[in-house]
C-alpha positions as CSV (number, residue, x, y, z in Angstrom):
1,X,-5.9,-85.7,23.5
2,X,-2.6,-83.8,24.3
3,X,-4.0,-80.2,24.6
4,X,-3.3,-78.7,28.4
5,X,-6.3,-77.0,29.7
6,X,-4.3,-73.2,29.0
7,X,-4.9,-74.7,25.5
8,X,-8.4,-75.8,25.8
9,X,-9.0,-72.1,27.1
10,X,-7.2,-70.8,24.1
11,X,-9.2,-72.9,21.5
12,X,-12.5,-71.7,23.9
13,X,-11.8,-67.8,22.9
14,X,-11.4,-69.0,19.4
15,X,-14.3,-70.7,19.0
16,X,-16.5,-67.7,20.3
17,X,-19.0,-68.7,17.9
18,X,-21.7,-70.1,20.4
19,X,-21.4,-67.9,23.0
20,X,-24.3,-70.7,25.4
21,X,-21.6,-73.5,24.7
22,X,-18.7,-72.0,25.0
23,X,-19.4,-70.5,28.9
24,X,-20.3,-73.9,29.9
25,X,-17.0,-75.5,28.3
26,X,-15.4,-72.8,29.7
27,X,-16.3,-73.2,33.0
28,X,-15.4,-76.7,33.0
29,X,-12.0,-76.1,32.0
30,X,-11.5,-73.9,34.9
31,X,-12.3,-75.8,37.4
32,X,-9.2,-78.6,36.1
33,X,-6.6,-77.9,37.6
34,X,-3.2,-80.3,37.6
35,X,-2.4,-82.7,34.6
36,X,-5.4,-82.7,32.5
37,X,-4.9,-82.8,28.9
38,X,-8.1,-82.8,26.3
39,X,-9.5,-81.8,23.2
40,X,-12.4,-79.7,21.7
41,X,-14.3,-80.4,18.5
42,X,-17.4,-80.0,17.0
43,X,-20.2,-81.9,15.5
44,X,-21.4,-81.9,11.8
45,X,-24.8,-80.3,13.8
46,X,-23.0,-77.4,15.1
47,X,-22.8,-79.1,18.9
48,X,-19.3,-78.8,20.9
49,X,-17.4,-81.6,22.6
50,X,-15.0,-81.2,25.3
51,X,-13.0,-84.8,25.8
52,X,-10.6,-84.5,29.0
53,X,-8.5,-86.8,31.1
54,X,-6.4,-86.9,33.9
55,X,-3.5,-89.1,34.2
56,X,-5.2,-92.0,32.4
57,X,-7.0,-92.1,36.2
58,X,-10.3,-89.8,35.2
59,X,-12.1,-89.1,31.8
60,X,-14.9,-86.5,31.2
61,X,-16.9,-85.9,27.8
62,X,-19.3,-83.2,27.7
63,X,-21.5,-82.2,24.3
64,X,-23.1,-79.1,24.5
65,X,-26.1,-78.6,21.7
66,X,-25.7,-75.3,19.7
67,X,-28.8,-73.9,21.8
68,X,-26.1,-73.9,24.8
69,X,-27.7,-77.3,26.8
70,X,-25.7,-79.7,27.8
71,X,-27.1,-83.4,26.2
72,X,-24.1,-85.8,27.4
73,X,-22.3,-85.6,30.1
74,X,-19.6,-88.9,30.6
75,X,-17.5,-89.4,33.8
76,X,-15.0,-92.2,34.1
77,X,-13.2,-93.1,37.3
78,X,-10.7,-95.6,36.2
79,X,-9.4,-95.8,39.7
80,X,-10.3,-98.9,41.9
81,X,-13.0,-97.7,44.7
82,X,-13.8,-94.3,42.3
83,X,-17.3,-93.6,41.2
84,X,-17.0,-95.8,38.4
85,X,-19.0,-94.5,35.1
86,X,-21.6,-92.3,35.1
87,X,-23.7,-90.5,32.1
88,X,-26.2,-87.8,32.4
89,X,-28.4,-87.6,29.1
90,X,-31.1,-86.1,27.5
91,X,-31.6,-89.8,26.2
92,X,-33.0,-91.9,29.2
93,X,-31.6,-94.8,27.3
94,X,-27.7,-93.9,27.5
95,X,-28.1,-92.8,31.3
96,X,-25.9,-95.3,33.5
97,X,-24.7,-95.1,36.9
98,X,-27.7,-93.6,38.3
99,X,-28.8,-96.7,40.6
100,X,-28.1,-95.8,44.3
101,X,-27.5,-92.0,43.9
102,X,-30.2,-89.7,42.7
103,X,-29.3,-88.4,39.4
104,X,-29.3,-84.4,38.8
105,X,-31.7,-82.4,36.9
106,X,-30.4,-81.0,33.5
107,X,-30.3,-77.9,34.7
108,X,-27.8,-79.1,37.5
109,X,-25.6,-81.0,34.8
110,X,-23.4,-78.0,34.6
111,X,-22.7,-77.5,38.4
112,X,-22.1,-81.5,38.4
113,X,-19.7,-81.6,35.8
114,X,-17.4,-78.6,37.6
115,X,-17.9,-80.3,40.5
116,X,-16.6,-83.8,39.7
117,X,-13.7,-81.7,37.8
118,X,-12.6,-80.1,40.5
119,X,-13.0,-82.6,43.2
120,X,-10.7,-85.2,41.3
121,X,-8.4,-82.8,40.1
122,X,-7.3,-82.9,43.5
123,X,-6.6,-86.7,43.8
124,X,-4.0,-86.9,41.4
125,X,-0.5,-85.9,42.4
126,X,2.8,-86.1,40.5
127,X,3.8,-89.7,41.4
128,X,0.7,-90.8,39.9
129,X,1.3,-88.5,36.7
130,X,4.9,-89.9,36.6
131,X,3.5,-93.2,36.6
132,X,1.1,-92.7,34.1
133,X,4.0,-91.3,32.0
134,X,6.5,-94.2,32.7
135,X,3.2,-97.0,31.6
136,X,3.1,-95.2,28.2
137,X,6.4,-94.4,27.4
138,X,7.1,-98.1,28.2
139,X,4.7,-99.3,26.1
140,X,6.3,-97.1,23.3
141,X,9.7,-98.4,24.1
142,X,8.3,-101.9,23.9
143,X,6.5,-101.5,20.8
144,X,10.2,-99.9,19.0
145,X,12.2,-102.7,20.6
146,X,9.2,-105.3,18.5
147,X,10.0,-103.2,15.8
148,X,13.2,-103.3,16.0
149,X,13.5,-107.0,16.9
150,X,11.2,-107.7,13.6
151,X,13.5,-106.0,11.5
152,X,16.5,-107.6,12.8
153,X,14.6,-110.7,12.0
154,X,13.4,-109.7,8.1
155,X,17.4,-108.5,7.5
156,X,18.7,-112.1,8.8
157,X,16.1,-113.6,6.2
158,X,17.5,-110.9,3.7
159,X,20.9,-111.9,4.6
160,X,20.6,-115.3,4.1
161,X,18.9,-114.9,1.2
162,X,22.0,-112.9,-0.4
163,X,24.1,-115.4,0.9
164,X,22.2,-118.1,-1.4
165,X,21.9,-115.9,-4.5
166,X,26.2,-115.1,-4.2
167,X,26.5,-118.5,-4.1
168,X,24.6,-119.0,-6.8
169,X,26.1,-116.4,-8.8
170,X,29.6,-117.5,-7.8
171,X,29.0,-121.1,-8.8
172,X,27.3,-119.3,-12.8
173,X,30.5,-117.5,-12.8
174,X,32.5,-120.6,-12.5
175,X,30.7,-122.5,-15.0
176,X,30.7,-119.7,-17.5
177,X,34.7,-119.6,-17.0
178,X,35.0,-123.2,-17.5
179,X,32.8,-122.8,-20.7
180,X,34.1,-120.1,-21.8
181,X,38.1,-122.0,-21.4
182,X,36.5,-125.6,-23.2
183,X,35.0,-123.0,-25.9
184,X,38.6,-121.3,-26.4
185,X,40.7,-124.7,-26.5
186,X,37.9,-126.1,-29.3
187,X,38.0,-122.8,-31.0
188,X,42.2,-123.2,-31.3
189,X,41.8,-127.0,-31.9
Protein backbone atom coordinates (compact mmCIF):
# COMPACT_ATOMS: atom_id res chain seq x y z
CA UNK A 1 0.00 0.00 0.00
CA UNK A 2 2.09 3.10 -1.07
CA UNK A 3 -0.60 4.99 -3.04
CA UNK A 4 -1.36 8.66 -1.30
CA UNK A 5 -4.98 9.34 -1.08
CA UNK A 6 -4.59 12.21 -4.39
CA UNK A 7 -3.81 8.75 -5.83
CA UNK A 8 -6.53 6.82 -4.53
CA UNK A 9 -8.76 9.75 -5.88
CA UNK A 10 -7.05 9.42 -9.23
CA UNK A 11 -7.56 5.49 -9.53
CA UNK A 12 -11.49 6.45 -8.12
CA UNK A 13 -12.18 8.62 -11.54
CA UNK A 14 -10.62 5.73 -13.40
CA UNK A 15 -12.52 3.24 -12.27
CA UNK A 16 -15.95 5.04 -13.03
CA UNK A 17 -17.32 1.83 -13.78
CA UNK A 18 -19.65 1.32 -10.71
CA UNK A 19 -20.80 4.57 -10.20
CA UNK A 20 -22.73 3.14 -6.28
CA UNK A 21 -19.14 2.00 -5.32
CA UNK A 22 -17.10 4.39 -6.35
CA UNK A 23 -19.17 7.50 -4.37
CA UNK A 24 -18.83 5.61 -1.35
CA UNK A 25 -14.96 4.93 -1.85
CA UNK A 26 -14.76 8.20 -2.77
CA UNK A 27 -16.18 9.71 0.01
CA UNK A 28 -13.96 7.84 2.20
CA UNK A 29 -10.93 9.04 0.69
CA UNK A 30 -11.90 12.53 1.38
CA UNK A 31 -12.43 12.49 4.56
CA UNK A 32 -8.26 11.17 5.08
CA UNK A 33 -6.47 13.73 5.39
CA UNK A 34 -2.55 13.64 6.60
CA UNK A 35 -0.24 10.48 5.84
CA UNK A 36 -2.52 7.89 4.57
CA UNK A 37 -1.32 5.77 1.95
CA UNK A 38 -3.68 2.72 0.46
CA UNK A 39 -4.67 0.84 -2.36
CA UNK A 40 -7.86 -0.05 -4.55
CA UNK A 41 -8.56 -3.35 -6.21
CA UNK A 42 -11.29 -5.36 -7.24
CA UNK A 43 -12.73 -8.78 -6.73
CA UNK A 44 -13.11 -11.54 -9.34
CA UNK A 45 -17.12 -10.67 -8.50
CA UNK A 46 -16.97 -7.25 -9.65
CA UNK A 47 -16.83 -5.87 -5.73
CA UNK A 48 -14.22 -2.86 -4.91
CA UNK A 49 -11.72 -2.80 -2.03
CA UNK A 50 -10.35 0.23 -0.53
CA UNK A 51 -7.21 -0.94 1.99
CA UNK A 52 -5.76 2.26 3.88
CA UNK A 53 -3.42 3.04 6.63
CA UNK A 54 -2.09 5.65 8.57
CA UNK A 55 1.36 5.66 9.89
CA UNK A 56 1.31 1.92 10.61
CA UNK A 57 -1.01 3.51 13.76
CA UNK A 58 -4.72 2.95 11.94
CA UNK A 59 -5.95 0.45 9.14
CA UNK A 60 -9.34 0.62 7.27
CA UNK A 61 -10.65 -1.99 4.62
CA UNK A 62 -13.87 -1.36 3.10
CA UNK A 63 -15.57 -3.87 0.13
CA UNK A 64 -18.28 -2.41 -1.59
CA UNK A 65 -20.53 -5.07 -3.58
CA UNK A 66 -21.07 -4.05 -7.31
CA UNK A 67 -24.88 -3.19 -6.32
CA UNK A 68 -23.03 -0.17 -4.41
CA UNK A 69 -23.51 -1.64 -0.52
CA UNK A 70 -20.95 -1.77 1.63
CA UNK A 71 -20.52 -5.70 3.03
CA UNK A 72 -17.11 -5.25 5.15
CA UNK A 73 -16.08 -2.64 6.74
CA UNK A 74 -12.51 -3.31 9.05
CA UNK A 75 -11.04 -0.70 11.43
CA UNK A 76 -7.81 -1.29 13.28
CA UNK A 77 -6.46 0.91 16.01
CA UNK A 78 -2.98 -0.30 16.52
CA UNK A 79 -2.44 2.37 19.11
CA UNK A 80 -2.51 1.45 22.85
CA UNK A 81 -5.97 2.86 24.48
CA UNK A 82 -7.51 3.12 20.60
CA UNK A 83 -10.71 1.46 19.71
CA UNK A 84 -9.03 -1.66 19.07
CA UNK A 85 -10.70 -3.85 16.00
CA UNK A 86 -13.86 -3.43 14.84
CA UNK A 87 -15.88 -5.15 11.68
CA UNK A 88 -19.21 -4.20 10.40
CA UNK A 89 -20.60 -7.08 8.10
CA UNK A 90 -23.29 -8.33 6.19
CA UNK A 91 -22.05 -11.79 7.80
CA UNK A 92 -23.10 -11.83 11.54
CA UNK A 93 -20.31 -14.27 11.89
CA UNK A 94 -17.18 -11.94 11.00
CA UNK A 95 -18.79 -9.00 13.12
CA UNK A 96 -16.24 -8.23 16.18
CA UNK A 97 -15.93 -5.39 18.38
CA UNK A 98 -19.45 -4.85 18.81
CA UNK A 99 -19.71 -5.77 22.70
CA UNK A 100 -20.18 -2.53 24.70
CA UNK A 101 -21.11 -0.13 21.91
CA UNK A 102 -24.16 -0.56 19.81
CA UNK A 103 -23.14 -1.45 16.35
CA UNK A 104 -24.64 0.73 13.25
CA UNK A 105 -27.16 -0.17 10.89
CA UNK A 106 -25.84 -0.90 7.25
CA UNK A 107 -27.23 1.86 6.14
CA UNK A 108 -25.09 3.92 8.64
CA UNK A 109 -21.82 1.97 7.66
CA UNK A 110 -20.97 4.66 5.22
CA UNK A 111 -21.28 7.64 7.66
CA UNK A 112 -19.20 5.38 10.18
CA UNK A 113 -16.46 4.63 8.08
CA UNK A 114 -15.96 8.66 7.16
CA UNK A 115 -16.33 9.23 10.49
CA UNK A 116 -13.63 7.04 12.03
CA UNK A 117 -11.49 8.41 8.88
CA UNK A 118 -11.58 11.64 9.72
CA UNK A 119 -11.60 11.58 13.43
CA UNK A 120 -8.09 9.61 13.47
CA UNK A 121 -6.71 11.40 10.69
CA UNK A 122 -6.37 14.01 13.19
CA UNK A 123 -4.34 12.06 15.78
CA UNK A 124 -1.47 11.50 13.86
CA UNK A 125 1.16 14.27 13.53
CA UNK A 126 4.51 14.30 11.83
CA UNK A 127 6.69 12.96 14.73
CA UNK A 128 4.59 9.96 14.73
CA UNK A 129 4.90 9.60 10.78
CA UNK A 130 8.65 10.20 11.16
CA UNK A 131 8.75 7.47 13.52
CA UNK A 132 6.90 5.22 11.62
CA UNK A 133 9.35 5.97 8.84
CA UNK A 134 12.57 5.64 10.94
CA UNK A 135 10.97 1.70 12.36
CA UNK A 136 10.82 0.65 8.65
CA UNK A 137 13.67 2.04 7.11
CA UNK A 138 15.61 0.49 10.05
CA UNK A 139 14.29 -2.62 9.65
CA UNK A 140 15.42 -2.35 5.86
CA UNK A 141 18.81 -1.22 6.99
CA UNK A 142 19.00 -4.19 9.26
CA UNK A 143 17.86 -6.72 6.90
CA UNK A 144 20.87 -5.23 4.10
CA UNK A 145 23.51 -5.19 6.90
CA UNK A 146 22.25 -9.49 7.41
CA UNK A 147 22.66 -9.50 3.97
CA UNK A 148 25.51 -8.09 3.78
CA UNK A 149 27.06 -9.80 6.80
CA UNK A 150 25.99 -13.33 5.10
CA UNK A 151 27.76 -12.56 2.12
CA UNK A 152 30.85 -11.52 3.83
CA UNK A 153 30.48 -14.83 5.54
CA UNK A 154 29.76 -17.12 2.09
CA UNK A 155 33.02 -15.10 0.35
CA UNK A 156 35.35 -15.98 3.55
CA UNK A 157 34.06 -19.76 2.89
CA UNK A 158 34.79 -19.04 -0.95
CA UNK A 159 38.09 -17.62 0.06
CA UNK A 160 39.21 -20.31 1.97
CA UNK A 161 38.08 -22.59 -0.29
CA UNK A 162 40.50 -21.05 -3.16
CA UNK A 163 43.05 -20.98 -0.77
CA UNK A 164 42.87 -24.92 -0.50
CA UNK A 165 42.39 -25.64 -4.20
CA UNK A 166 45.83 -23.15 -5.03
CA UNK A 167 47.47 -25.10 -2.73
CA UNK A 168 46.47 -27.96 -4.25
CA UNK A 169 47.19 -26.90 -7.57
CA UNK A 170 50.54 -25.48 -6.51
CA UNK A 171 51.62 -28.73 -4.78
CA UNK A 172 50.23 -30.85 -8.77
CA UNK A 173 52.36 -28.35 -10.36
CA UNK A 174 55.35 -29.35 -8.32
CA UNK A 175 54.98 -32.88 -8.66
CA UNK A 176 54.36 -32.68 -12.37
CA UNK A 177 57.85 -30.67 -12.57
CA UNK A 178 59.62 -33.16 -10.60
CA UNK A 179 58.11 -35.86 -12.98
CA UNK A 180 58.44 -34.28 -15.72
CA UNK A 181 62.67 -33.52 -14.69
CA UNK A 182 63.06 -37.71 -13.44
CA UNK A 183 61.17 -38.39 -17.01
CA UNK A 184 63.89 -36.09 -18.92
CA UNK A 185 67.06 -37.44 -17.01
CA UNK A 186 65.65 -41.31 -17.80
CA UNK A 187 64.81 -40.20 -21.24
CA UNK A 188 68.86 -38.88 -21.76
CA UNK A 189 70.10 -41.90 -19.64
Amino acid sequence: MRDTPEDLRKRATRLRRGIGQLGILESIIEAAEGPWLGAMDADGRGAAELRMHLAGKYRLLVVVTSAGKISLVHVNSLVKGGDGEKILSTKTALRKGWDEEKMPKPQEWVEYAVRWVSDVSGEVDRRDVVEWLLAGADRKLSTVNDVIESLRISLREQEEVRDERAAEVAELKAELKYLNSVAERQAVE
